[in-house]
VEXKE-122076 format. One record per residue (C-alpha): residue number from 1; x, y, z. Coordinates in pm, whole numbers, plus 50000, padded with zeros to 5 digits. Example, Ala and Ser with C-alpha at 12.3 -4.5 7.8 and 13.67 -1.06 7.14 Angstrom:
! residues 2
<pt><n>1</n><c1>51230</c1><c2>49550</c2><c3>50780</c3></pt>
<pt><n>2</n><c1>51367</c1><c2>49894</c2><c3>50714</c3></pt>
END
This chain:
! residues 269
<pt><n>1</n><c1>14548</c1><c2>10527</c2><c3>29807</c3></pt>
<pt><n>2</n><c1>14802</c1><c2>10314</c2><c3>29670</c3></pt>
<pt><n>3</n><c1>14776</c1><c2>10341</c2><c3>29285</c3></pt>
<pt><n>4</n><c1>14720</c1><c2>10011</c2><c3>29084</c3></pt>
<pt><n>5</n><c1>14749</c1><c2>09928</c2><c3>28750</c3></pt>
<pt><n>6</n><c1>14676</c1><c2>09592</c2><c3>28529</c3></pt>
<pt><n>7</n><c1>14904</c1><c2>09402</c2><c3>28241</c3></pt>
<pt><n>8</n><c1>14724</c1><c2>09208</c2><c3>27997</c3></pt>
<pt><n>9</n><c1>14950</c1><c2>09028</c2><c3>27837</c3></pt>
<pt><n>10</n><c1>15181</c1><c2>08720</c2><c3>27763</c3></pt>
<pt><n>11</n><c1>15472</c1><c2>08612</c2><c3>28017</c3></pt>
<pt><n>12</n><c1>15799</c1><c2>08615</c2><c3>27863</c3></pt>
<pt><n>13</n><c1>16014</c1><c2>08332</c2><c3>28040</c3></pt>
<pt><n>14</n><c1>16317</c1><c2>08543</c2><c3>28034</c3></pt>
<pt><n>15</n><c1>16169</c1><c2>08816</c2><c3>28209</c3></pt>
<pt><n>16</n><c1>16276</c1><c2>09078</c2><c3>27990</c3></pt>
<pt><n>17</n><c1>15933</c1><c2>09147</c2><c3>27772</c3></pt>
<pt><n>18</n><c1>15554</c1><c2>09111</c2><c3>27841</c3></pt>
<pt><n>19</n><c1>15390</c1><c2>09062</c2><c3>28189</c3></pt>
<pt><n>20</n><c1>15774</c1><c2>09056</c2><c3>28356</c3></pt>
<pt><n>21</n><c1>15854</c1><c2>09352</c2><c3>28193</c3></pt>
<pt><n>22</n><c1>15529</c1><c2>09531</c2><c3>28253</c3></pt>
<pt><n>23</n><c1>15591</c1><c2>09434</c2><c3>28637</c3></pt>
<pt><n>24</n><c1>15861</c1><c2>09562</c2><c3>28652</c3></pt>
<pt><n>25</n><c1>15803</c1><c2>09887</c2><c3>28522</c3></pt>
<pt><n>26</n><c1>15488</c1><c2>09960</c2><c3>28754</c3></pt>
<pt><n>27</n><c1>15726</c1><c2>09875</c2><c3>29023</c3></pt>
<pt><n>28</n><c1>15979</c1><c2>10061</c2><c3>28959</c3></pt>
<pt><n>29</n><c1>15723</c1><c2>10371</c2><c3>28883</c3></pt>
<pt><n>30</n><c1>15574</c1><c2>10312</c2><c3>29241</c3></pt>
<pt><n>31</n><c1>15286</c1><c2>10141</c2><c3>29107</c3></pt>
<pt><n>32</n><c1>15138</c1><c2>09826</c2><c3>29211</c3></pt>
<pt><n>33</n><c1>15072</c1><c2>09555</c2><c3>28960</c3></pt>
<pt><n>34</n><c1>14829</c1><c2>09300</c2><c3>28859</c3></pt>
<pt><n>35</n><c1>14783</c1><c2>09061</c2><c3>28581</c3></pt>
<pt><n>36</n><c1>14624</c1><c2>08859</c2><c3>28333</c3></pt>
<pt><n>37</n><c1>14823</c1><c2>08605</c2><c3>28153</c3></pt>
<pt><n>38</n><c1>14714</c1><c2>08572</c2><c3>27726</c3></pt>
<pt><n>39</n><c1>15009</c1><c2>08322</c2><c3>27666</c3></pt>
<pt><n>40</n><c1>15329</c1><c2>08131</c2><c3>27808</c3></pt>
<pt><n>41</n><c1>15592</c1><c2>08177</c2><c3>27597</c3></pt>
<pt><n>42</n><c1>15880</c1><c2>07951</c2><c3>27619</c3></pt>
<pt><n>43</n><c1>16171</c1><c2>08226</c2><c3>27506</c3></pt>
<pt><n>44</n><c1>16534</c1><c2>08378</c2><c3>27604</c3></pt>
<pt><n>45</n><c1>16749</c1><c2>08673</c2><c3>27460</c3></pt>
<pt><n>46</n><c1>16823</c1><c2>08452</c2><c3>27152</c3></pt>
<pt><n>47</n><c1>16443</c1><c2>08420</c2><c3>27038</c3></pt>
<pt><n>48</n><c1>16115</c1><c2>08234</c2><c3>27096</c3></pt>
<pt><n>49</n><c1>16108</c1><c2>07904</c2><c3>27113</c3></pt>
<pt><n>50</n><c1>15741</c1><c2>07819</c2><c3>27215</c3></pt>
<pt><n>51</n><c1>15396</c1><c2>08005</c2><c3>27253</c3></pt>
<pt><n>52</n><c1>15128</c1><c2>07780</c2><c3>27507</c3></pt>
<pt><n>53</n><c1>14853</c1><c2>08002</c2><c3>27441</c3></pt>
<pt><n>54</n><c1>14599</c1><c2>08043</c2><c3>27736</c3></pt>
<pt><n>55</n><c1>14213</c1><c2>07955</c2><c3>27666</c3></pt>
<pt><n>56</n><c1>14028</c1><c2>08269</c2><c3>27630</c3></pt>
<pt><n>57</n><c1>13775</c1><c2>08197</c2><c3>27933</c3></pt>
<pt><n>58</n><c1>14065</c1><c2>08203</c2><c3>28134</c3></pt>
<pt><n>59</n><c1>14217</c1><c2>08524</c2><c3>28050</c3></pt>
<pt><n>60</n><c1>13813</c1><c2>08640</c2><c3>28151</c3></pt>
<pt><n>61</n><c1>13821</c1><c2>08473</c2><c3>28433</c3></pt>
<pt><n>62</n><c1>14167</c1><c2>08695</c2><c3>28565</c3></pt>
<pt><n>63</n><c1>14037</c1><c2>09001</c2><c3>28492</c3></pt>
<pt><n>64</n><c1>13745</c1><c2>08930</c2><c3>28637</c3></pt>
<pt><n>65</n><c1>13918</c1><c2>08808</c2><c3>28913</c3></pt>
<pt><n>66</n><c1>14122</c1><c2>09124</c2><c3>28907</c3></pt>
<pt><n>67</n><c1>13812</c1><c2>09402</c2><c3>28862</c3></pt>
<pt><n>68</n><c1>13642</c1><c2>09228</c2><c3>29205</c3></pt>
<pt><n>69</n><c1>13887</c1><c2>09309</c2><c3>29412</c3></pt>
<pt><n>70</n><c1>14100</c1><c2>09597</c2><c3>29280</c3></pt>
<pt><n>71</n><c1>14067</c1><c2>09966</c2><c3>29262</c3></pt>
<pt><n>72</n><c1>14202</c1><c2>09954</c2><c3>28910</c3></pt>
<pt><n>73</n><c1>14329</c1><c2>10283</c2><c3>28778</c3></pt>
<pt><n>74</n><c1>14492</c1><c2>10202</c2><c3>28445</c3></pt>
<pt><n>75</n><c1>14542</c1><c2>09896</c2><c3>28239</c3></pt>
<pt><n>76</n><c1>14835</c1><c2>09788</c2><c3>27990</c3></pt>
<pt><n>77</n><c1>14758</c1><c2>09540</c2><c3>27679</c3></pt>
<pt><n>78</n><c1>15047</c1><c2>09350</c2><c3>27518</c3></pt>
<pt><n>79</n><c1>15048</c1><c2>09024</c2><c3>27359</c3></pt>
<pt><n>80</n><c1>14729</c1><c2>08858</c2><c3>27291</c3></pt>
<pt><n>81</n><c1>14814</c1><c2>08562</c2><c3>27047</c3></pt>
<pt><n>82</n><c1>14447</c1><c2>08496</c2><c3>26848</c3></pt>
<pt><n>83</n><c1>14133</c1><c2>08629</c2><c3>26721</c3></pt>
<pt><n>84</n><c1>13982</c1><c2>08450</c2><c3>27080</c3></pt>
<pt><n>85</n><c1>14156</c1><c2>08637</c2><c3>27323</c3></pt>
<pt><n>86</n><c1>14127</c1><c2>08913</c2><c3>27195</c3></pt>
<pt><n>87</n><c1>13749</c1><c2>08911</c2><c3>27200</c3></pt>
<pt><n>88</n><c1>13831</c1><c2>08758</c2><c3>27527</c3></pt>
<pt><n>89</n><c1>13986</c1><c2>09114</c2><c3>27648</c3></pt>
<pt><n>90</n><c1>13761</c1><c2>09324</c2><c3>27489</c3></pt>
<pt><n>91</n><c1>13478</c1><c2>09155</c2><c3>27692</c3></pt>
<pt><n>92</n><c1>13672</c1><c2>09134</c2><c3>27987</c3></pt>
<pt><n>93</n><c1>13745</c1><c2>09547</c2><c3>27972</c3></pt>
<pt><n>94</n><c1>13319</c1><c2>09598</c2><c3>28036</c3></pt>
<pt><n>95</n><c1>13476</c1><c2>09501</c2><c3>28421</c3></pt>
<pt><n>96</n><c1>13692</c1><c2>09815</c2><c3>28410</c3></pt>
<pt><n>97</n><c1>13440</c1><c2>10090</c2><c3>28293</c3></pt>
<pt><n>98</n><c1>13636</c1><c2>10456</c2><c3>28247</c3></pt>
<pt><n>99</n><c1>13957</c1><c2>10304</c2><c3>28346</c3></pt>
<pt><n>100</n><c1>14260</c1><c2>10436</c2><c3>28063</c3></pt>
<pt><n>101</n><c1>14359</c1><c2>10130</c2><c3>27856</c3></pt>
<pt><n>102</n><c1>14726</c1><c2>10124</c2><c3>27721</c3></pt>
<pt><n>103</n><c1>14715</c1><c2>09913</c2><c3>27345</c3></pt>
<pt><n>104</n><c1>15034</c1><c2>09788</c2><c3>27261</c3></pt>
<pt><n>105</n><c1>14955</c1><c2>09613</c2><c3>26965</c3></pt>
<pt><n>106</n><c1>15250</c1><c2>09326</c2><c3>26974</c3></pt>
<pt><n>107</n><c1>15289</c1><c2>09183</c2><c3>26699</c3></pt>
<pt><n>108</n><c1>15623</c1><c2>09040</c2><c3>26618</c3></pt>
<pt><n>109</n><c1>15900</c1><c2>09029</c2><c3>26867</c3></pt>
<pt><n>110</n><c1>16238</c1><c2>09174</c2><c3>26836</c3></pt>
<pt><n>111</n><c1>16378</c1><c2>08853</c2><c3>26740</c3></pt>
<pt><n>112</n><c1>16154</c1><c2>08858</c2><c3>26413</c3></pt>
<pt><n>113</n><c1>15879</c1><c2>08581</c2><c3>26558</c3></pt>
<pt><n>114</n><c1>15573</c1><c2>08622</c2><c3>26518</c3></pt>
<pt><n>115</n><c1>15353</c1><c2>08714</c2><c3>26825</c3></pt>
<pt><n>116</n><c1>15028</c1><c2>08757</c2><c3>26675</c3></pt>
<pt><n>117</n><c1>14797</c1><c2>08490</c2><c3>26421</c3></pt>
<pt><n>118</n><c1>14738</c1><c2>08703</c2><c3>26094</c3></pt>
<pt><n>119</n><c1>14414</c1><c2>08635</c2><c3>26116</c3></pt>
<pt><n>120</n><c1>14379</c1><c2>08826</c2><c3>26439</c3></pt>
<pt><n>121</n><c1>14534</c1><c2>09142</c2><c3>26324</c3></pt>
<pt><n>122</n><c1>14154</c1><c2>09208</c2><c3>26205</c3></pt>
<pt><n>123</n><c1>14006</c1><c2>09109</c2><c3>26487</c3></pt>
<pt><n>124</n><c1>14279</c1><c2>09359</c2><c3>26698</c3></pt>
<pt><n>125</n><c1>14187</c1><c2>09611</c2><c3>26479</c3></pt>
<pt><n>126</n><c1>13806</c1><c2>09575</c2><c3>26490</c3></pt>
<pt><n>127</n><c1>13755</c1><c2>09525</c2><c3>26877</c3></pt>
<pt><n>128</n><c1>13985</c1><c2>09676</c2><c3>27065</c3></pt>
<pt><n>129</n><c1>14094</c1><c2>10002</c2><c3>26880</c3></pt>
<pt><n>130</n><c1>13785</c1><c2>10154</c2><c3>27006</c3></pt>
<pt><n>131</n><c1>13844</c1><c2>10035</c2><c3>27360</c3></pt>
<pt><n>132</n><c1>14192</c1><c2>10192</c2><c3>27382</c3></pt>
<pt><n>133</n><c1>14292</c1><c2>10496</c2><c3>27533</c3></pt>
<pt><n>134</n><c1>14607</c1><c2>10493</c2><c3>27403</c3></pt>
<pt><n>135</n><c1>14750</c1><c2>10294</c2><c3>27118</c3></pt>
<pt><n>136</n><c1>15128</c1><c2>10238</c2><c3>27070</c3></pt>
<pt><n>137</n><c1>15212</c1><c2>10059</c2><c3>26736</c3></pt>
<pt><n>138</n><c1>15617</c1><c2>10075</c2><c3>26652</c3></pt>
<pt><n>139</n><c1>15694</c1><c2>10137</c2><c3>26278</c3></pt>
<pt><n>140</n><c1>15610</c1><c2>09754</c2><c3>26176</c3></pt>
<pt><n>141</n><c1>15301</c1><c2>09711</c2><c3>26320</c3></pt>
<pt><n>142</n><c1>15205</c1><c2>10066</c2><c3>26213</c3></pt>
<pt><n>143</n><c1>15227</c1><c2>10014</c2><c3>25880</c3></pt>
<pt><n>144</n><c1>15030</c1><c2>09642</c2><c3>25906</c3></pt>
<pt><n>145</n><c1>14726</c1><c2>09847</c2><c3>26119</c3></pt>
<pt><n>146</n><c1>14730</c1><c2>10095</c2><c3>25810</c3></pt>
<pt><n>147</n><c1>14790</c1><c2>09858</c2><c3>25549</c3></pt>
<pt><n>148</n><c1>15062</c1><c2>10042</c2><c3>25432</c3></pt>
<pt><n>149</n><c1>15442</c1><c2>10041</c2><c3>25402</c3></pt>
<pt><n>150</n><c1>15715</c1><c2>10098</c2><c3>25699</c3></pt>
<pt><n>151</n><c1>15746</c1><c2>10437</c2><c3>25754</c3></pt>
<pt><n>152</n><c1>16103</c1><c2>10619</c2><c3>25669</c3></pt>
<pt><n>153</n><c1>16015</c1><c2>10937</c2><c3>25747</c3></pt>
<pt><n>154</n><c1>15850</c1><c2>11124</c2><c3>26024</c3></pt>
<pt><n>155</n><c1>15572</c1><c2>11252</c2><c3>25764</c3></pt>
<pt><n>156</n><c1>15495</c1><c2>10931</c2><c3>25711</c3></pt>
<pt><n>157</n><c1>15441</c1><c2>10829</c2><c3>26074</c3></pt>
<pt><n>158</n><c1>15197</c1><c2>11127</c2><c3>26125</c3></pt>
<pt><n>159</n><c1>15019</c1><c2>11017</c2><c3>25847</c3></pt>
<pt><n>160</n><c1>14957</c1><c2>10621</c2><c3>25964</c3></pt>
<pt><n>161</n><c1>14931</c1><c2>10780</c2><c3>26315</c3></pt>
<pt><n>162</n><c1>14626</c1><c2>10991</c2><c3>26136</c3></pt>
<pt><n>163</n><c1>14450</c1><c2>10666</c2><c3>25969</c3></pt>
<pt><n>164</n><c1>14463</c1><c2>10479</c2><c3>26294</c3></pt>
<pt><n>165</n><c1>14279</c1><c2>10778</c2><c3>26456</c3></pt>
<pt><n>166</n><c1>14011</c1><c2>10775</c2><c3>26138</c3></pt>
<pt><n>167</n><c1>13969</c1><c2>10403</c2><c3>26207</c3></pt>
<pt><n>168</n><c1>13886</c1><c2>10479</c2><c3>26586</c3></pt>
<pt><n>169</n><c1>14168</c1><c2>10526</c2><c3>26819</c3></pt>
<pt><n>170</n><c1>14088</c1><c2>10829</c2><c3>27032</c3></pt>
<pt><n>171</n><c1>14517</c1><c2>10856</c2><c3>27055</c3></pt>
<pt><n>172</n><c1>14810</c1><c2>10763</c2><c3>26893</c3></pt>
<pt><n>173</n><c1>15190</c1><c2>10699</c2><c3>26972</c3></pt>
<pt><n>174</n><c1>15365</c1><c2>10589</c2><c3>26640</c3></pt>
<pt><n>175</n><c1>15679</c1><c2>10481</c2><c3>26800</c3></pt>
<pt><n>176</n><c1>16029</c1><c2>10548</c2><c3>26570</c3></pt>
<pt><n>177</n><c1>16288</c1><c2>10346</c2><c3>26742</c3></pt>
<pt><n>178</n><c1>16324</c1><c2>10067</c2><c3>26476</c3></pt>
<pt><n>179</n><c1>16412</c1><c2>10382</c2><c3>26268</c3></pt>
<pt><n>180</n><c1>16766</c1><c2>10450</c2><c3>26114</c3></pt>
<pt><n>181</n><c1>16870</c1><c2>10772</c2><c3>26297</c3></pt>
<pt><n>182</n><c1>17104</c1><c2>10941</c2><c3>26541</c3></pt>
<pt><n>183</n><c1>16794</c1><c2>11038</c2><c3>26712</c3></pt>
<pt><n>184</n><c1>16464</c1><c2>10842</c2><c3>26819</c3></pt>
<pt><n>185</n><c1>16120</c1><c2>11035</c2><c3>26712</c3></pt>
<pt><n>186</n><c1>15782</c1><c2>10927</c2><c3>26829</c3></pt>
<pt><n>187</n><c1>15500</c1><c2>11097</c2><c3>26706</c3></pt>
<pt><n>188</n><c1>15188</c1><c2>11134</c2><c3>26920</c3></pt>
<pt><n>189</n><c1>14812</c1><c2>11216</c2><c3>26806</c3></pt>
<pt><n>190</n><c1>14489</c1><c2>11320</c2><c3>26977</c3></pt>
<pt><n>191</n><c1>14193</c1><c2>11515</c2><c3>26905</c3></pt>
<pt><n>192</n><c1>14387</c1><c2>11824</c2><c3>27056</c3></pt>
<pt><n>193</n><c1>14691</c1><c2>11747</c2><c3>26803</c3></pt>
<pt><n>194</n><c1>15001</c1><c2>11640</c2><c3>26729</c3></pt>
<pt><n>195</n><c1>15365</c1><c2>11604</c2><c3>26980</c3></pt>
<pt><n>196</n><c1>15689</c1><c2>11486</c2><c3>26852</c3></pt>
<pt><n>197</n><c1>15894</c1><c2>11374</c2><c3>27135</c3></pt>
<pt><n>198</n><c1>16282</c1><c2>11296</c2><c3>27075</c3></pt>
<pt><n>199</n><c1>16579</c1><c2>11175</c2><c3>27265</c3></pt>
<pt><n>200</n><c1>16923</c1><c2>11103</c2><c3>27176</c3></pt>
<pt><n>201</n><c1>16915</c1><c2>10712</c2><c3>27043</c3></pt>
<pt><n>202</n><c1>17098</c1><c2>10483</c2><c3>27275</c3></pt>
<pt><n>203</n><c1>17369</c1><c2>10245</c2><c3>27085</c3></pt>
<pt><n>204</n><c1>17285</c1><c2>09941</c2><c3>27231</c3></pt>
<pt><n>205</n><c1>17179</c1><c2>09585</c2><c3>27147</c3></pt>
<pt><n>206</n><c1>17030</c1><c2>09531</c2><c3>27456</c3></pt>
<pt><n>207</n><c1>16654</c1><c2>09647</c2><c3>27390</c3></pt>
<pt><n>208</n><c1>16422</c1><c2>09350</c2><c3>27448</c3></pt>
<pt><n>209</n><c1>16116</c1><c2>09492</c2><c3>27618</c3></pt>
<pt><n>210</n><c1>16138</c1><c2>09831</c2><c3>27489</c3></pt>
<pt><n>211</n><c1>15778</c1><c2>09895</c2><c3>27385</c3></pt>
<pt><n>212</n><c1>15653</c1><c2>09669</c2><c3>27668</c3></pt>
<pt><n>213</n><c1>15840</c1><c2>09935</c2><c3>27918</c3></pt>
<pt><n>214</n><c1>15720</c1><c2>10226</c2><c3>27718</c3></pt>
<pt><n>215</n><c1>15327</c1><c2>10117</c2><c3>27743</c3></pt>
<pt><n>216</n><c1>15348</c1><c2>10001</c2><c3>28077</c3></pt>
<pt><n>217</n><c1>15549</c1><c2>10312</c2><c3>28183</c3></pt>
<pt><n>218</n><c1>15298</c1><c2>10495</c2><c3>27989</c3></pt>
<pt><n>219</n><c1>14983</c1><c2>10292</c2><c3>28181</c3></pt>
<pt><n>220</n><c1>15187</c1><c2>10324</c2><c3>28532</c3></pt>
<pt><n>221</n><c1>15188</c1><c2>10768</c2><c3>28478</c3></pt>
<pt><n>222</n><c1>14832</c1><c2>10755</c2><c3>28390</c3></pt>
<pt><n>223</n><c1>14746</c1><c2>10535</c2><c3>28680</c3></pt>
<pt><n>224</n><c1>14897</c1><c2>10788</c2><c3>28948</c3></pt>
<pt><n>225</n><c1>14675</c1><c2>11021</c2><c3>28833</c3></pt>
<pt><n>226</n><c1>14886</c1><c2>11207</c2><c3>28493</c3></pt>
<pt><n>227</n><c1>14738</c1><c2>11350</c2><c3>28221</c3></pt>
<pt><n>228</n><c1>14785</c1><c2>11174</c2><c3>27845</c3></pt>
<pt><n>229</n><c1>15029</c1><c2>11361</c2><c3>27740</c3></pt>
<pt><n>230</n><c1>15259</c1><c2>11395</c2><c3>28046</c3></pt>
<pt><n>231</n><c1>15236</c1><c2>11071</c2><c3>28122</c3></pt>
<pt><n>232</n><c1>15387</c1><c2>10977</c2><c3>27770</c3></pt>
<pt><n>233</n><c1>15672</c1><c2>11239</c2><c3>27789</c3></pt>
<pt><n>234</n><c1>15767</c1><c2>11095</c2><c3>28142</c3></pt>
<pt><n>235</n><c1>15757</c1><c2>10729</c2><c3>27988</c3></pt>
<pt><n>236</n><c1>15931</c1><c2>10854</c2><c3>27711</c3></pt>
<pt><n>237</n><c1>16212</c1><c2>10954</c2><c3>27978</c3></pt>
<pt><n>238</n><c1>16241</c1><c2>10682</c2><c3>28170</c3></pt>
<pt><n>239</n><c1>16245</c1><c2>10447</c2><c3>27855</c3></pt>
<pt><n>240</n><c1>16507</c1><c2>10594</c2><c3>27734</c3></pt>
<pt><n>241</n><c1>16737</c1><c2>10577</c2><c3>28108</c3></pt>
<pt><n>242</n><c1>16621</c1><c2>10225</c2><c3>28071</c3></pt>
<pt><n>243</n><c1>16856</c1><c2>10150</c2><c3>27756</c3></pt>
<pt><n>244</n><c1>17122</c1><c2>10356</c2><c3>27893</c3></pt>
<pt><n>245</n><c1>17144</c1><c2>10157</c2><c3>28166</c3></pt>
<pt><n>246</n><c1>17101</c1><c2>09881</c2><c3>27969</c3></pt>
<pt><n>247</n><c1>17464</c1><c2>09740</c2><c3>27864</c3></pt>
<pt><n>248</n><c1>17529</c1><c2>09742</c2><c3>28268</c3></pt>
<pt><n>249</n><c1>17352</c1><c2>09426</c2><c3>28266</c3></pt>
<pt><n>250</n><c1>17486</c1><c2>09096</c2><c3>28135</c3></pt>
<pt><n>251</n><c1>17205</c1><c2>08868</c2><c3>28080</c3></pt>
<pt><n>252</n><c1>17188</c1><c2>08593</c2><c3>27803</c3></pt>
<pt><n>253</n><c1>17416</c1><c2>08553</c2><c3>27491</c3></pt>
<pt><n>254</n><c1>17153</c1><c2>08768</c2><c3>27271</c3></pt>
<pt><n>255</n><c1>16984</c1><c2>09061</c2><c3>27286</c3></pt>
<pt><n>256</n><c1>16924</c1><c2>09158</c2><c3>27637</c3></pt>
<pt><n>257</n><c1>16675</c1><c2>09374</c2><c3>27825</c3></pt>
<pt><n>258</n><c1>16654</c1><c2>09693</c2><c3>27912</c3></pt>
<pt><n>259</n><c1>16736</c1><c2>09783</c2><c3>28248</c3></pt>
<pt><n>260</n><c1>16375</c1><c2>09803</c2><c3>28434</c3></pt>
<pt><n>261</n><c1>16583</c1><c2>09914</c2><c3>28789</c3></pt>
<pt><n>262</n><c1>16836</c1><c2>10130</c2><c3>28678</c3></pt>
<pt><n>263</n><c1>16761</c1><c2>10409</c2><c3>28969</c3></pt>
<pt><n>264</n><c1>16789</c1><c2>10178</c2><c3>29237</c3></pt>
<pt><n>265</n><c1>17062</c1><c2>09920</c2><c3>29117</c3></pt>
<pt><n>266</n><c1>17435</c1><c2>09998</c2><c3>29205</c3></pt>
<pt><n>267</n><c1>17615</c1><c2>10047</c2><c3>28824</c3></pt>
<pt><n>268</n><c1>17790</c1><c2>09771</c2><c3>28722</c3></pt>
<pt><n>269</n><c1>18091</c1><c2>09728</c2><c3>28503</c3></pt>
END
């Protein structure tokens, strides 16, 4: 059975981050991929420029769309944009009953723009928390889930990867990249305990998409049958080929993407 996995999230006109990026991935992890579109965002390696966002019926109507037709075996949540579609998803996910969910709550894009209303961070919180498998905040959005401050150290990631399991995410991957260190920690949380996974951190600019990759890498594992935890080590892995191979791409004057194909693309120079 060919193994199929969903994107929620926005499109990124670049085709670095959200639903291109997610695409990507599952294709590159032998996975095929479907989606539902939250928002068009007008954007390039420089920034954002625009966010169209889609009506929330709409976003229902795709995954409904989606659940009627496909043997869904895991789904990946990026961007959502407002309170609306979020509720929007969280009713939408009743279509896809025991199917793993993948939360990466986005929040603010590399670029420093602002991804998600303020007054939805509630909402995210509140409905879809619950819902998620999986949940994979980076250090920022972290600290805004906890109401606390950017962690520094990996003591204090356990501990906001701790309150987001009190406040009802069954697992946790508090993801260190953003962090100032020769080496990038994650920390991971279930019910069975904690994981710190490392790897050597890659000096590179070129990182739009990163926790895009890492979800949908993480969703793609998961829907070929993986367990949790492996599939998060083996996203961890291939994340972290993807910004090696990185700088062998030259695309846009700012920060580039990773490099989604970089075990089937000839190296460049």
């Amino acid at each position: 059975m060919t193994a199929i996995a969903l994107t929620i999230a926005g499109s990124d006109s670049s085709g670095g981050a959200g639903i291109q990026a997610d695409l990507k991935t599952f294709a590159a992890l032998g996975v095929y991929g479907a989606s539902a579109i939250t928002a068009l965002t007008a954007q390039n390696t420089l920034g954002v420029q625009g966010v169209f966002e889609v009506p929330p019926d709409f976003v229902r109507e795709q995954m409904r769309s989606v659940a009627t037709d496909f043997d869904v075996l895991a789904i990946e949540i990026g961007m959502l944009a407002t309170s609306a579609v979020i509720a929007a998803v969280a009713e939408g996910l009743e279509n896809f009953p025991d199917v793993p969910v993948v939360l990466d709550p986005v929040m603010v894009a590399a670029s420093g723009d602002l991804l998600l209303e303020a007054s939805a961070i509630e909402t995210l919180r509140l409905r879809l928390l619950r819902l998620a498998t999986l949940v994979t905040p980076n250090l920022a959005e972290a600290a805004v889930l906890t109401g606390g401050r950017v962690a520094e150290r990996v003591e204090e990631m356990k501990a906001q990867a701790l309150k987001l399991r009190a406040v009802g995410a069954p697992a946790v991957l508090v993801k260190g990249g953003h962090a100032e260190s020769t080496v990038a920690v994650d920390i991971y949380l279930d019910a069975e305990g904690e994981l710190q996974l490392e790897a050597p951190r890659i000096a590179t600019t070129n990182t739009h998409g990163t926790g895009c990759t890492l979800s949908a890498a993480i969703a793609a594992e998961l829907a070929k049958g993986a367990p949790l935890r492996e599939a998060v080590t083996t996203a961890k892995t291939y994340i972290t080929a993807a910004l090696k191979g990185a700088d062998s791409l030259h695309i846009g004057k700012g920060r580039g993407p990773v490099h989604h194909f970089h075990g089937f693309w000839p190296k460049q120079s």
